[in-house]
C-alpha positions in Angstrom: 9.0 -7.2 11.9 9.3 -4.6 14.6 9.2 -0.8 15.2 11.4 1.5 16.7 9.9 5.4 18.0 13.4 7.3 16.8 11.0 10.7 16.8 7.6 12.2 17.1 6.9 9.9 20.4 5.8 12.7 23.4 6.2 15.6 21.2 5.2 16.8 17.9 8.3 17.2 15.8 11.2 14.9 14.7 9.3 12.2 13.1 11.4 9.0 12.7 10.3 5.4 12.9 12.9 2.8 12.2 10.9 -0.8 11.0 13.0 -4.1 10.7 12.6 -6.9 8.7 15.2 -9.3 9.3 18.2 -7.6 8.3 16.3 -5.0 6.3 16.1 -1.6 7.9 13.5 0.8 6.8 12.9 4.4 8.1 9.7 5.9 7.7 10.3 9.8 8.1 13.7 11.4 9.0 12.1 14.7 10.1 14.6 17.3 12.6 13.2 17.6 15.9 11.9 21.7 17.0 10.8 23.7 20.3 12.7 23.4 23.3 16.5 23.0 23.4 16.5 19.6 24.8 14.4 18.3 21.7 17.2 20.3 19.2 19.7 19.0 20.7 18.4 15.7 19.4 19.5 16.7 15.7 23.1 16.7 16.6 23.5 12.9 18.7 24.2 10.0 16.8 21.0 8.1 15.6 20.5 4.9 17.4 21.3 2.9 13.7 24.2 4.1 11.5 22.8 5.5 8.8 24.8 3.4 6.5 22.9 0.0 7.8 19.4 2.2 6.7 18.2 0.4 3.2 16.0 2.6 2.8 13.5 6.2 3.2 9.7 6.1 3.3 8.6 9.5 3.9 4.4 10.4 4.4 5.2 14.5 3.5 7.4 16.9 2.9 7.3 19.4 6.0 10.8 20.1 7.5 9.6 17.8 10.6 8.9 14.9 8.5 12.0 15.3 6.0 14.3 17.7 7.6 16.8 15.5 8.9 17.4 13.7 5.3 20.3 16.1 4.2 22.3 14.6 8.0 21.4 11.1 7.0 22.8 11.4 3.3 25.8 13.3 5.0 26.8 10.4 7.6 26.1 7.9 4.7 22.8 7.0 3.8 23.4 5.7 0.4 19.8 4.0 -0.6 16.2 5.0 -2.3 13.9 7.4 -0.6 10.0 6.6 -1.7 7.8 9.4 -1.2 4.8 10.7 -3.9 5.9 13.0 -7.0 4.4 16.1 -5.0 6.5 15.4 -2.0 10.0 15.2 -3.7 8.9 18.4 -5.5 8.0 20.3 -2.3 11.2 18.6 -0.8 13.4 20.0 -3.8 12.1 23.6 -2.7 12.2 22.8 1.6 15.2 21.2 2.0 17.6 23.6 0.2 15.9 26.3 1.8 16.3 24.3 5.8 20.4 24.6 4.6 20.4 28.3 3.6 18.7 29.3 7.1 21.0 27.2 9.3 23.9 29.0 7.0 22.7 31.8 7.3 21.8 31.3 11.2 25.4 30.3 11.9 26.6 33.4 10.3 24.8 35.5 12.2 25.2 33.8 15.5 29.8 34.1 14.2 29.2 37.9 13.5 27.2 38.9 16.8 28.6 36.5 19.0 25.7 35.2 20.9 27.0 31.9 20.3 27.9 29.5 23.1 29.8 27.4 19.9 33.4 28.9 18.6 32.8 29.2 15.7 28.8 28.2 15.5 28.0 25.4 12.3 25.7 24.8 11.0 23.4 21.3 11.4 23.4 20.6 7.5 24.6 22.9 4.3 22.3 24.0 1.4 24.8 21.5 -0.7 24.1 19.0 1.4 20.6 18.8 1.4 20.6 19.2 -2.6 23.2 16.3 -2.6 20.3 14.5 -0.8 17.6 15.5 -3.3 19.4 13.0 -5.3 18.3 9.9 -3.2 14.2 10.9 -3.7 13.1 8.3 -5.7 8.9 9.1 -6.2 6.4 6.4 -6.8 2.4 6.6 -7.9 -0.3 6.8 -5.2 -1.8 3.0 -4.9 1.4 2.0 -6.5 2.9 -1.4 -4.7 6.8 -1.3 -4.5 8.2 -4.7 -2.9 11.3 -3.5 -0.5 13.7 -5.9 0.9 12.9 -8.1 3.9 9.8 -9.2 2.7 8.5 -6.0 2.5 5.4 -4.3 0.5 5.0 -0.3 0.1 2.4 1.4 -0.9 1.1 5.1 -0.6 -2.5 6.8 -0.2 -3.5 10.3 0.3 -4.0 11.7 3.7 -5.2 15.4 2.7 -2.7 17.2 4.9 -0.4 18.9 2.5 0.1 18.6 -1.3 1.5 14.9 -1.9 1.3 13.6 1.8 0.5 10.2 2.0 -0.3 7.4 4.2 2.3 4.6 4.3 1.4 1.3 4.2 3.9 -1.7 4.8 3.0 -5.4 4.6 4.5 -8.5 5.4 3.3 -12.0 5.0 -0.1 -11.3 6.6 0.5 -8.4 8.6 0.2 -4.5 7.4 1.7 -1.4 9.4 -0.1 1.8 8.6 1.5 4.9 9.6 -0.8 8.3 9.1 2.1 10.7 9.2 -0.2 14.0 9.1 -3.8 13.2 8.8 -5.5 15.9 6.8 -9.2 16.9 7.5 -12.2 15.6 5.7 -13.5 19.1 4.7 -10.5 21.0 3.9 -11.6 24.0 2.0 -8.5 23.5 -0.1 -7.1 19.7 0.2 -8.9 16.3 -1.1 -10.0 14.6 2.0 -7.8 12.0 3.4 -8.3 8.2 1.9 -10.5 5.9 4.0 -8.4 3.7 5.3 -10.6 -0.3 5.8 -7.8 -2.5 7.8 -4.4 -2.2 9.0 -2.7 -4.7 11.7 -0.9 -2.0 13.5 -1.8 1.7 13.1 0.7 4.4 14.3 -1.4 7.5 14.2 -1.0 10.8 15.3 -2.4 12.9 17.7 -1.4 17.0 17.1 -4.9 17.9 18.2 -6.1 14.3 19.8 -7.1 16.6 22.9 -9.5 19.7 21.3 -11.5 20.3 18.5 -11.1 23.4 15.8 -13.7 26.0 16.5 -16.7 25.7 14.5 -16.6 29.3 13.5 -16.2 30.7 9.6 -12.1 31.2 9.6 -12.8 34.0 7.5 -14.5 35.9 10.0 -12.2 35.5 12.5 -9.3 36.9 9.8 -11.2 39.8 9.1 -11.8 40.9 12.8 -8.0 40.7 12.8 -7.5 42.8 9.7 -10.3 45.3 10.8 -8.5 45.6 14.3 -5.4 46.2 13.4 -6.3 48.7 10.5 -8.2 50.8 12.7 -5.0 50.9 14.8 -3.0 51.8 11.8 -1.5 49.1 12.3 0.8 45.8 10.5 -0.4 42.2 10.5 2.7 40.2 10.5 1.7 36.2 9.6 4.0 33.9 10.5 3.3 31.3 8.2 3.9 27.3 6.9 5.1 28.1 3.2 3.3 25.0 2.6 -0.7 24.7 2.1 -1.4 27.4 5.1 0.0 30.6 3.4 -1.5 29.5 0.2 -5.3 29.0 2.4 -4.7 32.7 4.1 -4.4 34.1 0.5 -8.0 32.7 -0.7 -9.4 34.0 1.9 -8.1 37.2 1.5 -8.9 37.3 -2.0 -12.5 36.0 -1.0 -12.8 38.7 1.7 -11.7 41.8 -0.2 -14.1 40.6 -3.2 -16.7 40.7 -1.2 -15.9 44.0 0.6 -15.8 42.5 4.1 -11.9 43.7 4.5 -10.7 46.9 2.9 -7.9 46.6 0.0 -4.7 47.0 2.3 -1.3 45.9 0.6 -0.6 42.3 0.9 3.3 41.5 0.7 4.5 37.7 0.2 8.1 37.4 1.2 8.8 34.1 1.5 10.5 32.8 -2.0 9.6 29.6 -0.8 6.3 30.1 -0.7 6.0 31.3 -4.3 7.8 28.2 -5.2 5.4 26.1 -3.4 2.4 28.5 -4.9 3.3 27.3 -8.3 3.2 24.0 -7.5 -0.7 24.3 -6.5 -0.7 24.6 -10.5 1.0 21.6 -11.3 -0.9 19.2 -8.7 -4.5 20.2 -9.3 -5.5 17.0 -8.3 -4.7 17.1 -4.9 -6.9 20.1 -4.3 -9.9 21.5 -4.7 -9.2 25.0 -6.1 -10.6 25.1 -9.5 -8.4 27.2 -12.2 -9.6 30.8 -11.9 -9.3 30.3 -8.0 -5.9 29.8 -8.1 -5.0 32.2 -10.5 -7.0 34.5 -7.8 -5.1 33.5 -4.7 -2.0 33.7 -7.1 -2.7 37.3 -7.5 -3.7 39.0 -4.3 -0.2 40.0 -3.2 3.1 41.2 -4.3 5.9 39.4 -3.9 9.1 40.6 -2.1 11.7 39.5 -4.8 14.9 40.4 -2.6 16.7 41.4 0.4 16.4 44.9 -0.2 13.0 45.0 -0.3 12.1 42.9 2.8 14.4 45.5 4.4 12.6 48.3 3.0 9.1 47.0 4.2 10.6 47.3 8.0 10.7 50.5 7.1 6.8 51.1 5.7 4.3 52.0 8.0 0.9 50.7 8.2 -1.7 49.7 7.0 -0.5 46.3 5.5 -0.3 42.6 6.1 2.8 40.6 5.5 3.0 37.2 5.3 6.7 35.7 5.8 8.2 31.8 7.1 8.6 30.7 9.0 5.5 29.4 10.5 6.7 28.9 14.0 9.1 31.8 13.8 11.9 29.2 14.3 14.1 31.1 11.3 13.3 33.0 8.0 12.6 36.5 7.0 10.1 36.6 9.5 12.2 37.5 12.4 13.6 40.9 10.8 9.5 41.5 10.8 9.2 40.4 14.0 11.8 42.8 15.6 10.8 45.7 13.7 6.7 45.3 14.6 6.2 43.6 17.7 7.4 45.8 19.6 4.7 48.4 18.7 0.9 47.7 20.2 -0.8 49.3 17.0 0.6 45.4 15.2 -0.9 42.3 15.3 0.6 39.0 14.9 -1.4 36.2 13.5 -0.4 32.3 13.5 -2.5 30.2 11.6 -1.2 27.0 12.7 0.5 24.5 15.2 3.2 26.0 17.7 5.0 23.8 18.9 6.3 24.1 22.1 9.8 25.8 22.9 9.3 27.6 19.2 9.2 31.1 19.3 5.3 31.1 17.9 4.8 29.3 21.2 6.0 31.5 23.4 4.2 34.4 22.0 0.8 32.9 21.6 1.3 31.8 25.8 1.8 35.4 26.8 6.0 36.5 26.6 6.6 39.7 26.8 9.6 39.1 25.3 11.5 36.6 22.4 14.9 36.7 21.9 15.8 36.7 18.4 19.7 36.9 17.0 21.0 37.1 20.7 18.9 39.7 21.5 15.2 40.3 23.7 12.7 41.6 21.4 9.6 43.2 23.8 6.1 41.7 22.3 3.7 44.5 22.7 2.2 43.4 19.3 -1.5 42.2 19.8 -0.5 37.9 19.5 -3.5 36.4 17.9 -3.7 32.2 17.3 -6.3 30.9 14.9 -6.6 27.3 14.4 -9.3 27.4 12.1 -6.9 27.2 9.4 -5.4 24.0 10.8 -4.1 21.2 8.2 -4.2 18.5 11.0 -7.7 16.7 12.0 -9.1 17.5 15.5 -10.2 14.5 17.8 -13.5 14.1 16.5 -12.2 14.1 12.7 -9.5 11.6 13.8 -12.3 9.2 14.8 -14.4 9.5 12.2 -11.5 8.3 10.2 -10.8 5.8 12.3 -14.3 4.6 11.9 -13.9 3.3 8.5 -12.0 0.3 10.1 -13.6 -2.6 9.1 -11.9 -4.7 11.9 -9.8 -2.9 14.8 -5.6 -3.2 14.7 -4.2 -5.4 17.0 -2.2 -2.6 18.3 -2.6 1.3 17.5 0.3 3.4 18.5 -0.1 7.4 19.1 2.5 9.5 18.6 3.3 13.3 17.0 1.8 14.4 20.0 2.2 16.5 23.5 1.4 13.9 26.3 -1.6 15.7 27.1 -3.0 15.4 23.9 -1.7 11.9 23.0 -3.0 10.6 26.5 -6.4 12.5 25.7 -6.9 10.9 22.0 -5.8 7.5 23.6 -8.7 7.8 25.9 -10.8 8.8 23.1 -10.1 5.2 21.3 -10.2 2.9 24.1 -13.5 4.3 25.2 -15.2 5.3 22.4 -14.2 2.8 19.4 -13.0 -0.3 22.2 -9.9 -0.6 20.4 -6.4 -1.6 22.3 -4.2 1.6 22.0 -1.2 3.7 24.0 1.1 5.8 23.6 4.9 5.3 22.8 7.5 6.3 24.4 11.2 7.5 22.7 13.7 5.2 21.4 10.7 2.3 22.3 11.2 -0.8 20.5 8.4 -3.1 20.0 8.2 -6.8 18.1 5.0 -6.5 16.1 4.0 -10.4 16.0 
């Protein structure tokens, strides 16, 4: 058996590991790469392995950095099973469709503008070929063992980052390769803590935060300075936000904070249709959360939702006070960048992110002080207060990623960081080989390494 780092290895996004077994080929993740141009650019080569020789799909969660890519491999002739949880093909039924429409509708924007180096621009994948992919998901229980080809065993556990994100567990003969994907945090106010893992031979884990830890502070707190600043101002809170789990957090809170009279009742606009889908699935999957009935019918309820084009218009238009929350999270794409270029310009607006930024993404550039993004060809100025909390954060810090660790009842021969910036891989690897004793490093792109 032996693994190849086709993604996620010295940056966060594009999660792809391809695992041999003989002449079976497995990949676990077929996420798109995001951020700088260089790391985009990625998307459109030629994978290392035509997809045709890929058997099969494992994939740990649904976000587009984990899953993204699918609709491509289908495309250039991926023809086999893709095992993932009964949440995660749900959420992917709703993502990947939606990751089509954009780079449509991107393409067509870039043709009718013209700030496109490409004659005419296309774009990466179509909606219809990412629902021609949703064909290939083929879900499978939690604990569930599936036997693969090669001599290989699957099987799933929860890791508490999103709803249906999972662990992914591969044996042969006596060895087992455990891949975290996204490790969730053990005191998620929303998500079921992530599944104590006891042994693995080889652990490829990852490291998003491996070099900080989330501030201690109540998140609500910190959200209601930003609504009380910005209302004082008159102002709009624009929320750039992950469709998936994050949006969903920021509207209990903001139930939770207008109950209890800590922020005043300003209109709360949802326009993301994605979103709403993925609201509804909350209902379905109580299992995976902690939100008890009336909870969710709360969070359900504290904004309106933007139902069409029109209206998202019209709300450029409306003056504040208010607080819209619109994908994309990283403002790579989505409604969120009409917002964007109608309210950052302005001082009296805040911008919140409540999550990861990668860097090269739009979000990134903002939180680290531009003064201006360029959106559809054009320079928007950022006068807009830029606020990033990371309180809300779906990804465990360094010390929760250890005290996972520490349920290992015997150390892996070999533990592997990747999804992670160098700094913070390098940091995290420091972290295990000092603190736990345990051989680790970190691997490098298109790496290949015999696991013996």
């Amino acid at each position: 058996m032996d693994i190849t780092f086709l993604g996620a290895a010295g940056t966060v996004t594009g999660s792809k590991y391809l695992v041999t077994s003989g002449s079976y080929n497995v990949l676990v993740d077929c996420g798109l790469f995001q951020g700088f141009k260089h790391l985009r650019l990625r998307n459109w080569a030629p994978l290392p392995i035509d997809p045709r020789q890929l058997d099969a799909v494992v994939m740990t969660h649904a976000h587009i950095d984990h899953s993204g890519y699918l609709p491509l491999l289908v495309k250039n002739g991926f023809a086999g099973h893709v095992y993932c949880t009964k949440a995660t093909r749900d959420l992917c039924a709703i993502l990947l469709p939606d990751s089509g429409r954009l780079q449509e509708e991107e393409a067509e924007y870039a043709n009718k503008l013209g700030y496109s180096k490409h004659k005419p621009a296309l774009p990466l994948y179509t909606e219809d070929d990412a629902t021609r992919a949703l064909r290939h998901l083929y879900s499978i229980d939690v604990a569930e063992e599936i036997a693969l080809g090669g001599g290989l065993m699957l099987r799933l556990e929860r890791s508490g980052h999103i709803l249906g994100s999972a662990f992914v567990l591969l044996g042969h003969d006596d060895a087992v390769l455990l891949f975290s994907g996204d490790l969730g945090r053990p005191h998620d106010p929303m998500m079921v803590p992530p599944s104590p893992m006891r042994a693995a031979d080889y652990l490829v884990l990852e490291s998003t935060y491996g070099d900080r830890l989330h501030a201690a502070a109540d998140p609500r707190q910190a959200i209601a300075q930003v609504i009380l600043r910005t209302v004082d101002r008159g102002g709009v809170i624009i929320v750039p936000a992950f469709a998936v789990g994050r949006t969903q957090l920021l509207l209990y809170y903001i139930h939770l904070l207008t109950a209890a009279g800590a922020i005043p009742d300003i209109p709360v606009f949802l326009n993301s249709p994605m979103a709403v889908h993925v609201t509804r699935l909350f209902y379905a999957y109580r299992q995976e959360h902690r939100l008890t009935a009336s909870e969710y019918e709360a969070l359900s309820s504290v904004a309106h939702i933007v139902n069409s084009v029109e209206e998202s218009k019209a709300l450029n238009r409306r003056g504040g006070p208010m607080l819209i929350i619109s994908a994309s999270g990283m403002a790579t794409g989505g409604r969120v960048l009409h917002h964007l270029k109608a309210f950052a310009p302005d001082p009296r607006n805040t911008i919140l992110f409540i999550g990861f930024q990668a860097p090269g993404t739009r979000g990134w550039s903002m939180v680290n002080g531009a003064e201006a993004v360029k959106i559809h060809g054009a320079y928007v100025p950022v006068r807009a207060e830029v606020v990033l909390l990371d309180h809300l954060s779906a990804h465990a810090d360094a010390a929760e990623i250890l005290e996972w660790l520490g349920h290992f009842e015997v150390p892996p021969r070999q533990t592997f960081l990747t999804h992670g910036e160098p700094a913070a891989a390098d940091a995290l690897r420091h972290r295990i080989e000092e603190q736990l004793g345990w051989p680790c490093r970190v691997a490098e792109y298109l790496e290949r390494v015999v696991l013996t």
